[in-house]
C-alpha beads as a LAMMPS data file, in Angstrom:
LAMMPS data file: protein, C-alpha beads

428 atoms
427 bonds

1 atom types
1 bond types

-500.0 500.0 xlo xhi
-500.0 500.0 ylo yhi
-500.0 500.0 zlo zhi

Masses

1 110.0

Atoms # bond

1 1 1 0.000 0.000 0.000
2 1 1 1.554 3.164 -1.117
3 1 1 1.300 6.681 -1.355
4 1 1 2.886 8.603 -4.400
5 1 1 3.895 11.688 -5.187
6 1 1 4.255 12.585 -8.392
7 1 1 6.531 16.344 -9.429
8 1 1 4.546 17.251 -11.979
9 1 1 7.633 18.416 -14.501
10 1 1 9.701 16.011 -14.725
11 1 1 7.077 13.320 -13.962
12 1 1 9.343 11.547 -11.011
13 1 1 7.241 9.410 -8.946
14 1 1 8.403 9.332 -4.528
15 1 1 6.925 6.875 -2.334
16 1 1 5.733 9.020 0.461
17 1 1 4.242 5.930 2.133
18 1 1 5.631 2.637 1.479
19 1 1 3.427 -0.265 3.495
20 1 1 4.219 -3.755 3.452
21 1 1 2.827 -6.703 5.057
22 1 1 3.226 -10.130 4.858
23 1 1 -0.171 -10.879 5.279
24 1 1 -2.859 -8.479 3.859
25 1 1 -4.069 -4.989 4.314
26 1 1 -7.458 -5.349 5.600
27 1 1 -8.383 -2.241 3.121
28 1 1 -11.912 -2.319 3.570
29 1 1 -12.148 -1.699 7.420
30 1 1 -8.572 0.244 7.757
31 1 1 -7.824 2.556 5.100
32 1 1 -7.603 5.913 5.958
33 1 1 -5.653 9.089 4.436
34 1 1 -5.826 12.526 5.096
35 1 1 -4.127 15.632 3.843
36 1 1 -3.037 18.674 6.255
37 1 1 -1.897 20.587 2.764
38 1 1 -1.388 23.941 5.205
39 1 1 1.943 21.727 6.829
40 1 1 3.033 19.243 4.469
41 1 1 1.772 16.261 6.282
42 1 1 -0.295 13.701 6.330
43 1 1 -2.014 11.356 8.515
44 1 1 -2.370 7.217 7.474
45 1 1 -3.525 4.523 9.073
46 1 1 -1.923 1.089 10.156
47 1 1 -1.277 -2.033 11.741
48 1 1 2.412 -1.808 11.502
49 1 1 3.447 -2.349 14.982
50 1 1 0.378 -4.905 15.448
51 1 1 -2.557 -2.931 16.773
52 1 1 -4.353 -0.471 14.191
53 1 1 -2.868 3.217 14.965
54 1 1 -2.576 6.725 13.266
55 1 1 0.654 8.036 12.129
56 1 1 1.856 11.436 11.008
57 1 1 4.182 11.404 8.188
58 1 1 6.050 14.590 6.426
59 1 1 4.864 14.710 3.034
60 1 1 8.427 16.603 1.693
61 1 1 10.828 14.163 3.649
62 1 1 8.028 11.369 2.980
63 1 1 8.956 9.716 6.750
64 1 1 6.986 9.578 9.860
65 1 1 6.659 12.722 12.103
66 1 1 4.741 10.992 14.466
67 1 1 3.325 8.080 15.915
68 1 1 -0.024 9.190 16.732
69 1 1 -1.462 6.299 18.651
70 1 1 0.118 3.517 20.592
71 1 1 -0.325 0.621 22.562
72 1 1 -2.599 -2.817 22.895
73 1 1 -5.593 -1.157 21.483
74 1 1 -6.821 -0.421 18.298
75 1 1 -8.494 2.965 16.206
76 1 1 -11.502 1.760 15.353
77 1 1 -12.285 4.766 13.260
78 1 1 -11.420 8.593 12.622
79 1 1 -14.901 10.704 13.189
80 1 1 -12.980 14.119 12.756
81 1 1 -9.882 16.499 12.246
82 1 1 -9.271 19.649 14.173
83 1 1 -6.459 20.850 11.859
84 1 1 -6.039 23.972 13.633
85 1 1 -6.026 23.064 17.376
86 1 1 -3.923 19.885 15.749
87 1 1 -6.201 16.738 17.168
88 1 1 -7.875 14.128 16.236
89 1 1 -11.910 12.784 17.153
90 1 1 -11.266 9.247 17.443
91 1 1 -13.375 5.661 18.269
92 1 1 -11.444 3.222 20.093
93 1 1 -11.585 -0.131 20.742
94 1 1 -9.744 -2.134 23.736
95 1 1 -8.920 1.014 25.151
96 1 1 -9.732 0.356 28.929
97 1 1 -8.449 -2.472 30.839
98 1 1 -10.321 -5.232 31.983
99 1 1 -13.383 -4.316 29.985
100 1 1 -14.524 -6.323 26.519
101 1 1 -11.478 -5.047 24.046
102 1 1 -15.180 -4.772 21.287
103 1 1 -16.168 -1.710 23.179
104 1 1 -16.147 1.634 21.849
105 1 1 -14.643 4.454 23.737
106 1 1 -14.234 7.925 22.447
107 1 1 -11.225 9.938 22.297
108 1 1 -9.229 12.825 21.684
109 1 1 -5.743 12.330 20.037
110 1 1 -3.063 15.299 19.717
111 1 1 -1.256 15.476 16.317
112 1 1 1.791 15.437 18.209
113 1 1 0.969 11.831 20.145
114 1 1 2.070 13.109 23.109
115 1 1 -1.734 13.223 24.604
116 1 1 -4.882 11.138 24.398
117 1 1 -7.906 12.317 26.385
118 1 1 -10.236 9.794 26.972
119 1 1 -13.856 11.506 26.135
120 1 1 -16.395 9.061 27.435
121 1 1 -16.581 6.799 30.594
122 1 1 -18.710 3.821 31.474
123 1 1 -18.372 0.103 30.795
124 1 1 -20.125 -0.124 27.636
125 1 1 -20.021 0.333 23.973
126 1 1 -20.142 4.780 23.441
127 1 1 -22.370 6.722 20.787
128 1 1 -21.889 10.373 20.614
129 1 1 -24.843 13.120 20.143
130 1 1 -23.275 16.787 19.883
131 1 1 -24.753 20.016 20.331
132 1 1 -24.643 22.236 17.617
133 1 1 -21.571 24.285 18.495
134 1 1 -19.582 21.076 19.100
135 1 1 -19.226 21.943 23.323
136 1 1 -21.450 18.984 24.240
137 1 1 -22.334 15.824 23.676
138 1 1 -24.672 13.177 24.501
139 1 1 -23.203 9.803 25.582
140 1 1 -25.496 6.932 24.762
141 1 1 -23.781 3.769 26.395
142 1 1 -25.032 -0.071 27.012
143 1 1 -24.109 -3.404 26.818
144 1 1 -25.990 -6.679 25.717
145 1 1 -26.416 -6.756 29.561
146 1 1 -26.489 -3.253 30.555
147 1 1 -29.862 -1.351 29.385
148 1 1 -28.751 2.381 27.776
149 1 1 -27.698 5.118 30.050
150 1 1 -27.467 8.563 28.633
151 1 1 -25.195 11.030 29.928
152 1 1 -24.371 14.631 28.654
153 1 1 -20.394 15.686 28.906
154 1 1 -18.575 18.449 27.705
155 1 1 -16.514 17.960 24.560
156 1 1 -12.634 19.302 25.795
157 1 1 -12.352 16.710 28.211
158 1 1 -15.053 14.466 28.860
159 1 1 -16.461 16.182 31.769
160 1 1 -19.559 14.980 32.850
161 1 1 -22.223 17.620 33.255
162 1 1 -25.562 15.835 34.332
163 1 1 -27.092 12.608 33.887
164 1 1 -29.790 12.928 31.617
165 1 1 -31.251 8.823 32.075
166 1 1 -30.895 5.340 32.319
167 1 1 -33.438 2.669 30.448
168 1 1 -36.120 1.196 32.848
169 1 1 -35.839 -2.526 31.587
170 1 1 -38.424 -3.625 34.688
171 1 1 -41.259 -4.341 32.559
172 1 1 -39.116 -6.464 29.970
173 1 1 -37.407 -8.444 32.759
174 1 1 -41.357 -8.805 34.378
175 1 1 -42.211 -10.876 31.417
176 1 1 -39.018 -13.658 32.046
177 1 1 -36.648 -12.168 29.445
178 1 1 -33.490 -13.075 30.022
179 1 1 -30.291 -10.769 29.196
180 1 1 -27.438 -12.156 27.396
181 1 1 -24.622 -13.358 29.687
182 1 1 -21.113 -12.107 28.000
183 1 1 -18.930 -14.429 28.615
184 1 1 -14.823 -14.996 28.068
185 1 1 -12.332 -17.957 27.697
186 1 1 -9.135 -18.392 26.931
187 1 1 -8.921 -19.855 23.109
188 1 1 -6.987 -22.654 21.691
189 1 1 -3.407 -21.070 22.130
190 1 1 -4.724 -21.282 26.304
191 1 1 -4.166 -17.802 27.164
192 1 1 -5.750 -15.370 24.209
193 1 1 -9.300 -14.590 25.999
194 1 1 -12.493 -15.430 23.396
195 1 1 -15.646 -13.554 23.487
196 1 1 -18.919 -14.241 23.003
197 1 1 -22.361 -14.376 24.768
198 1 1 -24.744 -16.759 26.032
199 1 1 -28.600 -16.932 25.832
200 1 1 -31.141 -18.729 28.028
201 1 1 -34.918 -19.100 27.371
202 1 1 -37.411 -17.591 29.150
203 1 1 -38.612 -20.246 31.211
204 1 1 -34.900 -21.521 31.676
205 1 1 -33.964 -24.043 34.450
206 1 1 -30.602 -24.929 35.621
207 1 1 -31.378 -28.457 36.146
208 1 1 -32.697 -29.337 33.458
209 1 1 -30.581 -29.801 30.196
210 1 1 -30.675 -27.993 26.606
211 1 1 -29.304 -28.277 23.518
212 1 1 -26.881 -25.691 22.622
213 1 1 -26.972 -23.544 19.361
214 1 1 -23.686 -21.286 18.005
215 1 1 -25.218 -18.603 15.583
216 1 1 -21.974 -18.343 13.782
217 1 1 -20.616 -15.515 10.883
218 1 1 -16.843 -15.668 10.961
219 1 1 -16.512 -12.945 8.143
220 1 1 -12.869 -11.194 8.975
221 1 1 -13.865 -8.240 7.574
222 1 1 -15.214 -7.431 10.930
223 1 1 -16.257 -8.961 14.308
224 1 1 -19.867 -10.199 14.633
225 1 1 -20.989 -10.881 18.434
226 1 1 -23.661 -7.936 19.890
227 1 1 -22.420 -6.045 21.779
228 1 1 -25.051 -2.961 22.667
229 1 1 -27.709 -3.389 24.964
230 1 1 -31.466 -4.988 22.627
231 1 1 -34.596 -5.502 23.539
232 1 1 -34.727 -8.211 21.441
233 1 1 -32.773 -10.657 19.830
234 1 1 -32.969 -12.202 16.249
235 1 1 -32.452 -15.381 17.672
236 1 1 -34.981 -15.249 20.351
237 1 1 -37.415 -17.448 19.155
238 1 1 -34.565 -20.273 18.861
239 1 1 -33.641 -19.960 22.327
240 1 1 -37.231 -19.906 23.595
241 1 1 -37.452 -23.526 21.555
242 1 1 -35.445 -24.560 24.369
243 1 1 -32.181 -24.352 22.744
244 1 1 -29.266 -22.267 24.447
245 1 1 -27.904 -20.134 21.668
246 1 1 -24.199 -18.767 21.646
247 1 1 -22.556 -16.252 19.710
248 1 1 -18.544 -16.076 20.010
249 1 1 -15.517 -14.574 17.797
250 1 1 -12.858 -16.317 17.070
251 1 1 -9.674 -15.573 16.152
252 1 1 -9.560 -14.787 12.142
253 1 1 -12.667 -12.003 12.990
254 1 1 -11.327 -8.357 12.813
255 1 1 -11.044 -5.474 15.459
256 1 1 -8.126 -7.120 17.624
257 1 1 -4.253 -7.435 17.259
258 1 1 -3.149 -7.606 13.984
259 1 1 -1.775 -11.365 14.828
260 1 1 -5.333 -12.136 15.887
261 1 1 -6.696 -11.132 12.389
262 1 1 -3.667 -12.923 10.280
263 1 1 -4.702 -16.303 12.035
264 1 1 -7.807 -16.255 8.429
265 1 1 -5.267 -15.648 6.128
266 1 1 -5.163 -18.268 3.238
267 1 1 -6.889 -20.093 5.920
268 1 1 -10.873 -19.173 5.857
269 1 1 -11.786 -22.635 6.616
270 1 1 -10.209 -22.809 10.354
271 1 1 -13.901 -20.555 11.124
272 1 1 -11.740 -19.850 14.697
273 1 1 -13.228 -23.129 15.558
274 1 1 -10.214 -24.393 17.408
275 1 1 -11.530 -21.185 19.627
276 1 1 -15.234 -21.649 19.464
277 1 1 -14.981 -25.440 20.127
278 1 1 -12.693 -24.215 23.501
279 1 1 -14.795 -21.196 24.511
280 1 1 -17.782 -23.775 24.259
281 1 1 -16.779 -26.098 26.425
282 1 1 -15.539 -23.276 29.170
283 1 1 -18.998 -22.461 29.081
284 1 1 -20.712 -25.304 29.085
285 1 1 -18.295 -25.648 32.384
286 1 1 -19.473 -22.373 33.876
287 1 1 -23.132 -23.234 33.057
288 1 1 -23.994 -27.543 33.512
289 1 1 -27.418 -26.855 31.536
290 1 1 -25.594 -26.926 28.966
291 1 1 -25.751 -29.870 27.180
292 1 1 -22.636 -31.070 24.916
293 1 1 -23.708 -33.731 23.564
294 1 1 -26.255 -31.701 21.617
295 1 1 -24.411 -29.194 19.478
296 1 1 -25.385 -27.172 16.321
297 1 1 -24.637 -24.646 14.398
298 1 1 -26.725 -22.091 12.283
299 1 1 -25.529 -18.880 9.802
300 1 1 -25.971 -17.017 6.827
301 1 1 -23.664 -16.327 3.523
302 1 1 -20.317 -16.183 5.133
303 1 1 -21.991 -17.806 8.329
304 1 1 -23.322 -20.359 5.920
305 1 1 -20.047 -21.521 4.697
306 1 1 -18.660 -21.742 8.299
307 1 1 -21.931 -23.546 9.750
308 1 1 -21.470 -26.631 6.827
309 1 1 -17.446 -26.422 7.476
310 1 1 -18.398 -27.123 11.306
311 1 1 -20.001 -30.755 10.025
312 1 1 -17.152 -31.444 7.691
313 1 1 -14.194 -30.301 9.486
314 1 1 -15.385 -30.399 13.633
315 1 1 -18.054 -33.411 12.926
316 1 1 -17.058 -34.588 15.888
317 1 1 -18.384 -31.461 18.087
318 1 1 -21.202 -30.505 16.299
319 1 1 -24.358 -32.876 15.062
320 1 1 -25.998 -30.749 13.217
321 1 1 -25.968 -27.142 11.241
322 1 1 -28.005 -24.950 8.973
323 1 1 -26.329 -23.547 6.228
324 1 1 -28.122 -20.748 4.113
325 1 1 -26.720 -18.845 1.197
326 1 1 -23.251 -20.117 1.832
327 1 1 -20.121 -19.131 -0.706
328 1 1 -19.065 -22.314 -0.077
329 1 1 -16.253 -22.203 -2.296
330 1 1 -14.197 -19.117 -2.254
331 1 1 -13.392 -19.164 -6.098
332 1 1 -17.509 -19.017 -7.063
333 1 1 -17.672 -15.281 -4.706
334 1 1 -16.693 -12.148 -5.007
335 1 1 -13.579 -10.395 -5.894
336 1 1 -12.831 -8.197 -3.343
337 1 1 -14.186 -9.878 -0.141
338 1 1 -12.500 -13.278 -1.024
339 1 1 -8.926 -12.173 -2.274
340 1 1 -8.693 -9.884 0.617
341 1 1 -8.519 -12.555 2.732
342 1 1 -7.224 -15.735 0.549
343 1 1 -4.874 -13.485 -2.102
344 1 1 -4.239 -13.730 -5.711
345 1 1 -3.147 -15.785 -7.699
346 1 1 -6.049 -18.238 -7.072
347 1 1 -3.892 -21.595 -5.353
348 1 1 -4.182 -24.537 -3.267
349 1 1 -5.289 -22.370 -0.108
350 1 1 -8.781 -21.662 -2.402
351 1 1 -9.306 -25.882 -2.809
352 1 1 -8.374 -26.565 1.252
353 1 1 -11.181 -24.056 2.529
354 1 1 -13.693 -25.145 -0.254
355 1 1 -16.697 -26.846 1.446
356 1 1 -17.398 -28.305 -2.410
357 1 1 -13.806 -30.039 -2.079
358 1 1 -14.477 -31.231 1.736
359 1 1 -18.146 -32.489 1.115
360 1 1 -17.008 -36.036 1.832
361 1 1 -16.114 -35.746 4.860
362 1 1 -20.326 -34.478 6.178
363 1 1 -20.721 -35.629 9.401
364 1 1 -23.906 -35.136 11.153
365 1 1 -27.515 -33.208 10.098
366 1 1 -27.363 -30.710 7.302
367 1 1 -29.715 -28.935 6.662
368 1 1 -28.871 -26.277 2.879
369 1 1 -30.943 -23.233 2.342
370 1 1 -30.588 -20.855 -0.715
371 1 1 -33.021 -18.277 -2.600
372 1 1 -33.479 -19.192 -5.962
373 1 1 -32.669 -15.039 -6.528
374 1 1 -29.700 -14.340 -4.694
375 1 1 -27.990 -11.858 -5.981
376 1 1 -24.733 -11.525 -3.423
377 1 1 -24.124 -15.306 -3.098
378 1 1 -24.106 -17.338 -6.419
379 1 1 -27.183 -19.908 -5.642
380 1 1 -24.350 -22.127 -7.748
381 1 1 -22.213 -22.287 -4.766
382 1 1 -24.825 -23.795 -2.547
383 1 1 -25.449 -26.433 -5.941
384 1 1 -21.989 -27.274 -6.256
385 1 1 -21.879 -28.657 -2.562
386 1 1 -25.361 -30.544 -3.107
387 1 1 -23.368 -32.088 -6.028
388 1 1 -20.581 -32.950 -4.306
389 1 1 -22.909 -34.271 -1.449
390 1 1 -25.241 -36.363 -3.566
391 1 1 -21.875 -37.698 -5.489
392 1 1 -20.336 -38.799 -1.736
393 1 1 -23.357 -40.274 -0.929
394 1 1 -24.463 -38.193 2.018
395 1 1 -27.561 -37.773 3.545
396 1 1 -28.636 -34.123 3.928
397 1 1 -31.565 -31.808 3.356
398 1 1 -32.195 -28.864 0.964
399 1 1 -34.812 -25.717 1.007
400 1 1 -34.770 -23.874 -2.141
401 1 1 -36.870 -20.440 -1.697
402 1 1 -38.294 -19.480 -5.196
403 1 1 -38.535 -14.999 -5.370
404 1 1 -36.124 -14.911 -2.430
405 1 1 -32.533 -13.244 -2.545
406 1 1 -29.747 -13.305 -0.205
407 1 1 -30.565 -14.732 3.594
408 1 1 -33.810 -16.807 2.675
409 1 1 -33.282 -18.260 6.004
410 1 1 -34.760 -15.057 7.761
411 1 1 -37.583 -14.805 5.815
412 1 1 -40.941 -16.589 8.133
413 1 1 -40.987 -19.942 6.356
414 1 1 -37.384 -20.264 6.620
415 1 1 -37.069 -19.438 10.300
416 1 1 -39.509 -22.020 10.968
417 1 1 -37.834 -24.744 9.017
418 1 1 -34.499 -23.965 10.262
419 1 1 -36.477 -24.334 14.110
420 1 1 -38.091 -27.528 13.020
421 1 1 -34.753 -28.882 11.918
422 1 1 -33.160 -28.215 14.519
423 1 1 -36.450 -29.878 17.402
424 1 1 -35.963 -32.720 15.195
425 1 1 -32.053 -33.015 15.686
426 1 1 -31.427 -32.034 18.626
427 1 1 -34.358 -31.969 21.314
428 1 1 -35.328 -35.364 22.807

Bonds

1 1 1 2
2 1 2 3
3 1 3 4
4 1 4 5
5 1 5 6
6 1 6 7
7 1 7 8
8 1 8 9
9 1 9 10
10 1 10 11
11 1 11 12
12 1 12 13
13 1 13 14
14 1 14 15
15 1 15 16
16 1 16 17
17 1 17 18
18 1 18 19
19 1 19 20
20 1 20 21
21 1 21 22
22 1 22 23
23 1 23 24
24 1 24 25
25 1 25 26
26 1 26 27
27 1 27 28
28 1 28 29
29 1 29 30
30 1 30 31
31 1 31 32
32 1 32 33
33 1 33 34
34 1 34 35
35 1 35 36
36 1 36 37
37 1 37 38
38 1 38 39
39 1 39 40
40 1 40 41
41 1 41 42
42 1 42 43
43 1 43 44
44 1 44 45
45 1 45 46
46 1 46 47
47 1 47 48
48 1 48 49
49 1 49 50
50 1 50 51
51 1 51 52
52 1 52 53
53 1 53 54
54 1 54 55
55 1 55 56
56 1 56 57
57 1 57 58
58 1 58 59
59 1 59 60
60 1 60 61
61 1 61 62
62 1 62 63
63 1 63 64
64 1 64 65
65 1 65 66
66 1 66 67
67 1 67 68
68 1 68 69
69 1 69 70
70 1 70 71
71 1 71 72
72 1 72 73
73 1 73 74
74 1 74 75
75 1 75 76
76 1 76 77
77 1 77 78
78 1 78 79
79 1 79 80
80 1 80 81
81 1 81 82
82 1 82 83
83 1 83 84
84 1 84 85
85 1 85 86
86 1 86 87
87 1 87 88
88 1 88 89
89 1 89 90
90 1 90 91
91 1 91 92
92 1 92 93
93 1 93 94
94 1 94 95
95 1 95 96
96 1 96 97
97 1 97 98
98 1 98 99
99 1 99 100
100 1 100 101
101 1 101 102
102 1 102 103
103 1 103 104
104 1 104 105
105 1 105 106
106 1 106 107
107 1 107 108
108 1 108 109
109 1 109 110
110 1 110 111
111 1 111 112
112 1 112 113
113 1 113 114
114 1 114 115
115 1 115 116
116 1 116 117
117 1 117 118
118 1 118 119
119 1 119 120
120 1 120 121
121 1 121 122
122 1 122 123
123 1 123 124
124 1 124 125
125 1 125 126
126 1 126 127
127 1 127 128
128 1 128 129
129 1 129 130
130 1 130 131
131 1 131 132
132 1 132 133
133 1 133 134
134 1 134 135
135 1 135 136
136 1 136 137
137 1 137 138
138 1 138 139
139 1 139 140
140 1 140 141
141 1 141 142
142 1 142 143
143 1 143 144
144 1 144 145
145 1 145 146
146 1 146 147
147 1 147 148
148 1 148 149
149 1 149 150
150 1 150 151
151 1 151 152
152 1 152 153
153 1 153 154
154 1 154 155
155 1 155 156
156 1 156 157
157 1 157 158
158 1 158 159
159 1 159 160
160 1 160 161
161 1 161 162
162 1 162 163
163 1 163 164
164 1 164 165
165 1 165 166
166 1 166 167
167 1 167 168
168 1 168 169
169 1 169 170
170 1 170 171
171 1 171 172
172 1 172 173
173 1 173 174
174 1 174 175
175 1 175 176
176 1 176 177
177 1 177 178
178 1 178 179
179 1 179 180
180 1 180 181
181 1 181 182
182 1 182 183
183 1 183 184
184 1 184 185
185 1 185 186
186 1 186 187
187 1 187 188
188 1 188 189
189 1 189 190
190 1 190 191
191 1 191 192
192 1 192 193
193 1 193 194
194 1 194 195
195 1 195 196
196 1 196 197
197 1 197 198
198 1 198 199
199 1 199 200
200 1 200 201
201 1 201 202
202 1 202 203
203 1 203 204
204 1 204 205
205 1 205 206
206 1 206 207
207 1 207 208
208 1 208 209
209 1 209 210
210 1 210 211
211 1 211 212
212 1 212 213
213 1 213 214
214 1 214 215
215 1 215 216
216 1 216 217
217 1 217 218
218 1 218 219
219 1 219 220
220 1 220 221
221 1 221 222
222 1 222 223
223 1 223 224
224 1 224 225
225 1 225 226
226 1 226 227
227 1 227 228
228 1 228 229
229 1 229 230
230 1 230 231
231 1 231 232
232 1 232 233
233 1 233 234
234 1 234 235
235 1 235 236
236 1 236 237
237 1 237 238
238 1 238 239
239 1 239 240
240 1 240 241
241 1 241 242
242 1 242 243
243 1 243 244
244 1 244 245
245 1 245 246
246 1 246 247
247 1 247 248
248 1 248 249
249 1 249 250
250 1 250 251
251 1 251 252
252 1 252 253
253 1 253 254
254 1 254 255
255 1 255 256
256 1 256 257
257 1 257 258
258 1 258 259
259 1 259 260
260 1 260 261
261 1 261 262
262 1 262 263
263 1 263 264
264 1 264 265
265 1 265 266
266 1 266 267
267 1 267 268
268 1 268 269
269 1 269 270
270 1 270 271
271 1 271 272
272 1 272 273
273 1 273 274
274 1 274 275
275 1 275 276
276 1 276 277
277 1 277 278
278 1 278 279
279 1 279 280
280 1 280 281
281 1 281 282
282 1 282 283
283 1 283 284
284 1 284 285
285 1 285 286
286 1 286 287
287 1 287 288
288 1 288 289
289 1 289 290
290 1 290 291
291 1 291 292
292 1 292 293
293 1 293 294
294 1 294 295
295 1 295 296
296 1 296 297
297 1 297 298
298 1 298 299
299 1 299 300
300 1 300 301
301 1 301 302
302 1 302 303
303 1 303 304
304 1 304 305
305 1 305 306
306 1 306 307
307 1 307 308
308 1 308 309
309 1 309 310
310 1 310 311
311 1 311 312
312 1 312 313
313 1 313 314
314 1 314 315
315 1 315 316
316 1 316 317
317 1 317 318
318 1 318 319
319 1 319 320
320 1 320 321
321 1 321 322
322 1 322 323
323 1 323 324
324 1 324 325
325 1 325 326
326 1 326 327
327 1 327 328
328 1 328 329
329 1 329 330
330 1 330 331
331 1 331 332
332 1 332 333
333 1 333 334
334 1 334 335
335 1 335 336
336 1 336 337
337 1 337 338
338 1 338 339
339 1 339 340
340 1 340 341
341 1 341 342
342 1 342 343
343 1 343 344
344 1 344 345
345 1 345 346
346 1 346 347
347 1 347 348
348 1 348 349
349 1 349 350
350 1 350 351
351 1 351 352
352 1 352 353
353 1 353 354
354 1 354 355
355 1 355 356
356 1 356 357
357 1 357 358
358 1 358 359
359 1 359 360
360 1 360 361
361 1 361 362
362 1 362 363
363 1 363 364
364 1 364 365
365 1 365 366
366 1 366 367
367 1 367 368
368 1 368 369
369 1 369 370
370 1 370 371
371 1 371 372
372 1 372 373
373 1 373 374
374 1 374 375
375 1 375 376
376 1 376 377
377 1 377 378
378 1 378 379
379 1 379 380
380 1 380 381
381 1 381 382
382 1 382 383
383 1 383 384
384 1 384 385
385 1 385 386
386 1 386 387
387 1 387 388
388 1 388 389
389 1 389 390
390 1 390 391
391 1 391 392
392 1 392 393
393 1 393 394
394 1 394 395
395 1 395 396
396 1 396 397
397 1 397 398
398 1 398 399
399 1 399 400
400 1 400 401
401 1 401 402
402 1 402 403
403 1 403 404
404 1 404 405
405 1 405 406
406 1 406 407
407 1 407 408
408 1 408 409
409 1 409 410
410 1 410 411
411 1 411 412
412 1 412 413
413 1 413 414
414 1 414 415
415 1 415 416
416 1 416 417
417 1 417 418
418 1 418 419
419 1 419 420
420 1 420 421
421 1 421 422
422 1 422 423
423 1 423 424
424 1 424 425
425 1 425 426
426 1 426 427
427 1 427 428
């Protein structure tokens, strides 16, 4: 990844920025560039020293000024530019010790790095509000278990002025609604701490036992677990099936150390399941109900090539999955998502995370869903494993959805098949 410079006489070309990696540039989530044309500089973004951080380079002497940000943390995004007070607005994730490295702070960064003030406060994930002359600003912050408090600060230093309010979740709670449990275990390397949450049905009872569900999208183009405080859940009418439902990210998702994210590369079909498998098990520890010897595994598109890759490649752990939309092979998807992560020229890495080429190896209950009009996902993809099923002689089942698109899962009929399947699998 470069930035050139190009004298306009003579036509010579200097590399202000010169990036390498051995890996690959996650370009979609952690490109930025800005121009300060009033000094000469600019300000880029990356994972050089392995967390995501701003720099401040000298655009004549094309070298860096400045290491903005530091530390084991990352910039989750650049909201503004106060080129004449010389800081930065930034969002920040990991920033605070001990709490969930997936929550959002804000903060303010000096040009110069020698200062970062820390703008909001409050174990939770942050969303700003500001007045209209930029003094104040509302802080909105939850967490899957923590209704929304709401806060007003002022904007030089985070001071808090007043609490404004805090959700009254009483009359949700009232009904037997049960909040999401975060919970965190260390992952396959025994000392890198997983993420994920837990959730129990309504009429849950610790001595009894329930099949457990993992709702699973491994995409690393970001990281997928909830993480702000909702009412109500997608998967809600799973769990109150009697399932326990799970949601985790494992390493290969985005938004941690830069070693965290390289684990996917040329490598899509580890899922993080080494991870997910581990974090599992720690919970089924923590909570007995939890029964292991009833496992699925449910997603969508990416989600749907990791749940059929659980069967083929972890058949041992899970017994069953539902697989919708899945780009199953990485060669039949598109461009930019899949070279990102698997790089060009198309090789042998493509072929060992292909669910087509690892369709002999089904173990348990499959369950394939596809609309017959998807227009993100190739509905080939999805064919090409039945193919390579039917040609290993596997047993599985398939739902085609005629006038649907992309996630034909969600739509009514499919969320009641995919529940049926899953009764029929997994509950006694």
């Amino acid at each position: 990844m470069r930035v050139l410079a190009v004298e306009a006489q003579s036509g010579q070309v200097t590399a202000i920025v010169d990036e390498q990696c051995s890996t690959f540039f996650d370009y979609q989530g952690k490109l930025y560039l800005a121009y300060l044309d009033s000094t000469d500089e600019l300000l880029w973004m990356s994972e050089r020293d392995g967390w995501n951080h701003l720099y401040l380079y000298d655009r004549k002497r094309a070298r860096v000024k400045k290491q903005i940000t530091r530390g084991d943390w990352v910039v989750r995004s650049v909201e503004s530019m106060d080129v004449e007070n010389r800081h930065v607005h930034l969002r920040a994730m990991g920033l605070v010790p001990g709490e969930d490295p997936y929550l959002v702070h804000h903060v303010r960064a000096d040009l110069d790095g020698r200062k970062l003030t820390q703008l909001t406060t409050g174990n939770g994930i942050h969303a700003l509000q500001w007045s209209p002359d930029g003094n104040y600003f509302v802080d909105s912050w939850s967490r899957v278990d923590a209704p929304p408090v709401h806060v007003l600060r002022d904007s030089k230093v985070g001071r808090l002025v007043c609490k404004l309010e805090t959700a009254d979740v009483r009359e949700l709670l009232a009904t037997g609604r049960r909040l999401p449990e975060p919970f965190v275990a260390p992952g396959r390397d025994g000392e890198t701490l997983i993420h994920g949450i837990i959730h129990r049905p309504t009429d849950f009872d610790p001595a009894q036992s329930y099949p457990v569900l993992e709702y699973i999208y491994a995409g690393p183009h970001g990281h997928h677990v909830p993480k702000a405080f909702q009412a109500q859940h997608r998967m809600q009418a799973l769990v109150d099936r009697g399932f326990v439902v799970v949601q985790i990210d494992g390493m290969g998702t985005n938004w941690r150390s830069k070693a965290f994210h390289d684990v996917c590369w040329q490598n899509l079909v580890d899922g993080g399941f080494p991870d997910r498998v581990a974090w599992i098990k720690a919970a089924a520890a923590h909570e007995p109900a939890m029964d292991l010897s009833r496992v699925g595994i449910f997603g969508g598109s990416a989600g749907g090539q990791n749940a059929l890759a659980a069967l083929l490649t972890h058949g041992d752990f899970y017994h069953a999955a539902m697989a919708d939309c899945g780009c199953h092979d990485n060669r039949m998807d598109k461009i930019w998502w899949n070279e990102q992560w698997l790089g060009y020229p198309v090789g042998p890495q493509y072929e060992a995370s292909s669910n087509v080429a690892l369709a002999g190896q089904l173990e348990g209950a499959l369950l394939l869903i596809v609309g017959e009009l998807d227009r993100n996902v190739d509905p080939a993809s999805t064919m090409q494993v039945v193919d390579a099923l039917v040609k290993a002689d596997k047993d599985f089942e398939m739902l085609v959805i005629p006038g649907v698109g992309h996630g034909a899962s969600g739509t009514p009929y499919g969320r009641r098949r995919t529940a049926d399947f899953f009764v029929r699998h997994l509950k006694p």
